[in-house]
N, C-alpha and C positions, 0 to 999 in steps of 0.2 A: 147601452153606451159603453162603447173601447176604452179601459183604464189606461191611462198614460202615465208612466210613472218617473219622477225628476228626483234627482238627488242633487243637493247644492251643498259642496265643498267649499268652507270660507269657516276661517279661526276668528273671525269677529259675528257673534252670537245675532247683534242687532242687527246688521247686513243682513242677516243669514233669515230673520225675520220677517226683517220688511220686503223682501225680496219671493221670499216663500207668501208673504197676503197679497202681493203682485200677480203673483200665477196662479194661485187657487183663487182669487177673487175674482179670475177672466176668463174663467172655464172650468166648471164643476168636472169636468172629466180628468183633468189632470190631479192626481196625490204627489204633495210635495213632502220629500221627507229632507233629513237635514243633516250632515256632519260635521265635525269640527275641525279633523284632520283626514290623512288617507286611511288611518287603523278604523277609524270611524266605518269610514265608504265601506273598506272592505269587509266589516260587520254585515252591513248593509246587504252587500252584495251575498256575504253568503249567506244570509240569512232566505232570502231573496233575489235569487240572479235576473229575475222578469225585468228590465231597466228601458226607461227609452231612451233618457238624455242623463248627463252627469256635467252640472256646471261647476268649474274647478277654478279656483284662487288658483293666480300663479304664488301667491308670496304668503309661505306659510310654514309654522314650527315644523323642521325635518323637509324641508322642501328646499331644494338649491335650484334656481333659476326653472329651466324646464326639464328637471328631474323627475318629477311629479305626473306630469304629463307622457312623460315615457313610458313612466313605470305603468297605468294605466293601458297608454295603449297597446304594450307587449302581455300584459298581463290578462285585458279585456278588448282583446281588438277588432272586436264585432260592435262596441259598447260607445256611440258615439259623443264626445267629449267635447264641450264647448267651454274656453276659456272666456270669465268673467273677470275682470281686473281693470284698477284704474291706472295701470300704465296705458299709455298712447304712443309709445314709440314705435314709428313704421316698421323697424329691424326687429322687435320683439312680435308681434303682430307677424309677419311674414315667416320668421320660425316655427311659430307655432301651429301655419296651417302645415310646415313643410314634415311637419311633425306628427302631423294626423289629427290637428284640432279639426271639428265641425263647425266652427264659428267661432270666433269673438265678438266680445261684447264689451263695452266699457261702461265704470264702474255709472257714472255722471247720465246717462240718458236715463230717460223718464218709462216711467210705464207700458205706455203706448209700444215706443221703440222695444222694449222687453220683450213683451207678448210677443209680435213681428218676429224679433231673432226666435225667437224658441218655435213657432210656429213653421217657420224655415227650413229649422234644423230638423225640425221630429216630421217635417211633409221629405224626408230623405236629400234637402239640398244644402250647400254652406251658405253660411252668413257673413258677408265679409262687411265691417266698416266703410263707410261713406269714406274716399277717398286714400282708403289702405290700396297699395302699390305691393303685388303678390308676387313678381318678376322679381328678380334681383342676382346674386353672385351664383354663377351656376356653381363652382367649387363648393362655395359654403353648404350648397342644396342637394349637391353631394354627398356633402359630409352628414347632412340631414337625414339623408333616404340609408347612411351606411348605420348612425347609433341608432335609428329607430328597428333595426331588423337585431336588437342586443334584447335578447331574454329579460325577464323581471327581476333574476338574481344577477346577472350579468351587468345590469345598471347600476342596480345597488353594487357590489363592488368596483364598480366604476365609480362613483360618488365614492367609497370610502379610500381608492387610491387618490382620486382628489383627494382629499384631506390628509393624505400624507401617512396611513395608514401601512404598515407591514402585511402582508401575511398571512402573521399567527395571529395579528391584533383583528384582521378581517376575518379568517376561522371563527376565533372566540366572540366576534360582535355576530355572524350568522350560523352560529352554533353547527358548522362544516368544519371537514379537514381541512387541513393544510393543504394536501394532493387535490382536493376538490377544486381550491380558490386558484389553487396554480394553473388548473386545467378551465376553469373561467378567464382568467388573465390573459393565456395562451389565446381563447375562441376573441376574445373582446380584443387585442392584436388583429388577430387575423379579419375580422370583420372590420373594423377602421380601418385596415390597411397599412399598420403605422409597423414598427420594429421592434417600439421599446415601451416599458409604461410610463415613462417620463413623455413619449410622444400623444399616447393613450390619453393623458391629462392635459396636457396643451390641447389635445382637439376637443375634446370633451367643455372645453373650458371657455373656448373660439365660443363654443354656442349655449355653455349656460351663464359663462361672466354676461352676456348680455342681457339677458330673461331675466337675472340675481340683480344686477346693478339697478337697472331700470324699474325693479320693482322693490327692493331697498330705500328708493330715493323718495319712495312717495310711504308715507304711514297711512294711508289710508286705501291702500292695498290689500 
């Protein structure tokens, strides 16, 4: 029997639970293992890179909208990733295939529906929601197909120029030069297409204020 092996990303332990005796309880071939954040996963993964599937909380400690999601697929991008989360907004849903999710799932369906997506995802096809609307702003899907080709360091200080971060304060929080972060800043420019980092963080922001808002609003996320 082919060991299939699931990693589920989610900062609420009991989620993380019942969800894991969902999957092993409907097919002894699958091992479900568990994290709590991405430092977690990443354990995980080095410890064992063998991966099928990685179900991923959008909304979680260190995670800004679909930061999290990025950061995976530039970092694992053979490593297919299906978002599990109780938001249902079609605009969040639609990013996140634009993004290089393998499926969504939300948080509310039963069992049944569980099995089905995961089976989906790990027979090589997406999973899209009953009713999710995949079409939409070609601009914005643009701007999707440009942060997703951003490095794994290249995000993270994109996230920390969001926050308003300098520099020397980005240097010292990824223990790099100064000349390093400038020459990230400079490729993350050039890849968005934008001029300035002030531009850099408005677009950046276009496509995680939505994934962040939408999954802030609900605590059961």
């Amino acid at each position: 029997m082919t060991r299939r092996r699931i990693i589920i990303v989610d900062d609420h332990p009991l989620f993380r639970a019942a969800l894991r005796q969902t999957l092993a309880g409907g097919d002894p071939s699958i091992v479900v293992e568990e994290a709590g954040d991405l430092a977690g996963l990443n354990a995980a993964l080095e410890a064992d890179r063998d991966c099928d599937l990685v179900l991923l909380d959008l909304n979680m400690p260190g995670v800004r909208g679909f930061s999290g999601l990025l950061l995976l697929r530039a970092q694992y991008p053979d490593l297919p990733v299906m978002i599990i989360s109780a938001v249902e907004d079609g605009t969040v849903i639609r990013r996140a295939f634009e993004l290089g999710a393998a499926g969504y799932l939300h948080k509310s369906v039963g069992p049944p529906e569980i099995r089905r997506a995961i089976e989906t995802v790990l027979a090589g096809e997406m999973f899209v929601p009953e009713g999710a609307e995949l079409a939409g702003d070609d601009a914005q899907a643009a701007l999707m197909q440009r942060l997703a080709t951003l490095t794994p360091q290249q995000v993270r200080v994109l996230m920390m120029l969001s926050d308003g971060l300098m520099n020397k304060q980005i240097a010292y929080e990824l223990s790099i030069s100064e000349a390093t972060v400038k020459a990230h800043v400079s490729a993350i420019l050039q890849k968005l297409d934008v001029d300035s980092r002030t531009q850099a963080v408005i677009a950046a922001a276009k496509i995680a204020g939505a994934g962040w808002a939408a999954a802030g609003a609900s605590a059961a996320s």
